[in-house]
C-alpha positions as CSV (number, residue, x, y, z in Angstrom):
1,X,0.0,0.0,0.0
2,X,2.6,2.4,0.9
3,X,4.8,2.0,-2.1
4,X,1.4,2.4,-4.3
5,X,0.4,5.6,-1.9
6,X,-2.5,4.1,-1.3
7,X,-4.4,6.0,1.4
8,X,-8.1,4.7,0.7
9,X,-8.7,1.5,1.0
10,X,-11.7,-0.7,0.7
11,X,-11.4,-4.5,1.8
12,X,-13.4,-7.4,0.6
13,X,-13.2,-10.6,2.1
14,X,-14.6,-14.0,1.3
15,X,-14.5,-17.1,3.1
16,X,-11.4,-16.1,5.8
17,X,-11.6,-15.5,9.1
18,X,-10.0,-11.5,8.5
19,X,-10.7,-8.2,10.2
20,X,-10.6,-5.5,7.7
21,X,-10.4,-3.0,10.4
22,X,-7.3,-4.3,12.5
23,X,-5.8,-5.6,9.0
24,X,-6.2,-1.7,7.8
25,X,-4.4,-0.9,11.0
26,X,-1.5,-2.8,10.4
27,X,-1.5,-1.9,6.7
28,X,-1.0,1.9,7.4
29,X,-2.8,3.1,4.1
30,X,-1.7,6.4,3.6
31,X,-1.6,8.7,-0.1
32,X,-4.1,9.5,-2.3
33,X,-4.8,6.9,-4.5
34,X,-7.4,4.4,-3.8
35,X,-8.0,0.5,-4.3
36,X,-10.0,-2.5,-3.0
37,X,-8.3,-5.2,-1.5
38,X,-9.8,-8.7,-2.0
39,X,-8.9,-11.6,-0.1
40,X,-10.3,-14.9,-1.2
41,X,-9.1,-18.2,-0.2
42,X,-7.8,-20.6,-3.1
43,X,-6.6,-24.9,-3.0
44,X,-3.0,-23.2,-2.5
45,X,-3.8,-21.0,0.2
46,X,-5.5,-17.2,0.7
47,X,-4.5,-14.9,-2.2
48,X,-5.1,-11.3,-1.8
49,X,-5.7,-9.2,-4.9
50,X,-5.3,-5.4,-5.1
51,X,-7.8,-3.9,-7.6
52,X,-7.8,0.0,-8.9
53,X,-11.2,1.5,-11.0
54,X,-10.1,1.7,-14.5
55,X,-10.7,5.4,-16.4
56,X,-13.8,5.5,-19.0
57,X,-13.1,3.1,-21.4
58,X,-13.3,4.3,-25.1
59,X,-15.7,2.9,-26.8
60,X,-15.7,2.8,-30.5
61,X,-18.0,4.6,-32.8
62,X,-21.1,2.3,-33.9
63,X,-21.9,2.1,-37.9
C-alpha cells in the first residue's frame, strides 16, 4: 500500500476469518490513491488481490 500511496482502501473478504479494520491498521494506508483489496481463499492458500477502478473506457463509434 505504501509503495502504491494508497491511502483509501476498501477490503473485501470472502470465506477467511480477517478483520478488515485491524488488517487496515497494520496496513497503514496512507496517499491519495485508492484500491480495493480482495482476499479470497484458493486450494493453495488465501491470495489477496489489489484492484484499482479503471478510467472510462473508449468505446468505438457504432456504424
Amino acid at each position: 500500500m505504501r509503495e502504491r500511496r494508497i491511502g483509501t482502501l476498501e477490503i473485501k473478504k470472502r470465506g477467511l476469518e480477517v478483520d478488515p479494520a485491524a488488517l487496515r491498521k497494520r496496513l497503514k494506508p496512507s496517499g491519495r490513491a485508492a484500491a480495493t483489496l480482495v482476499l479470497t481463499p484458493t486450494p493453495e492458500g488465501a491470495r489477496a488481490v489489489v484492484c484499482a477502478r479503471m478510467g472510462h473506457l473508449e468505446r468505438p463509434p457504432l456504424g
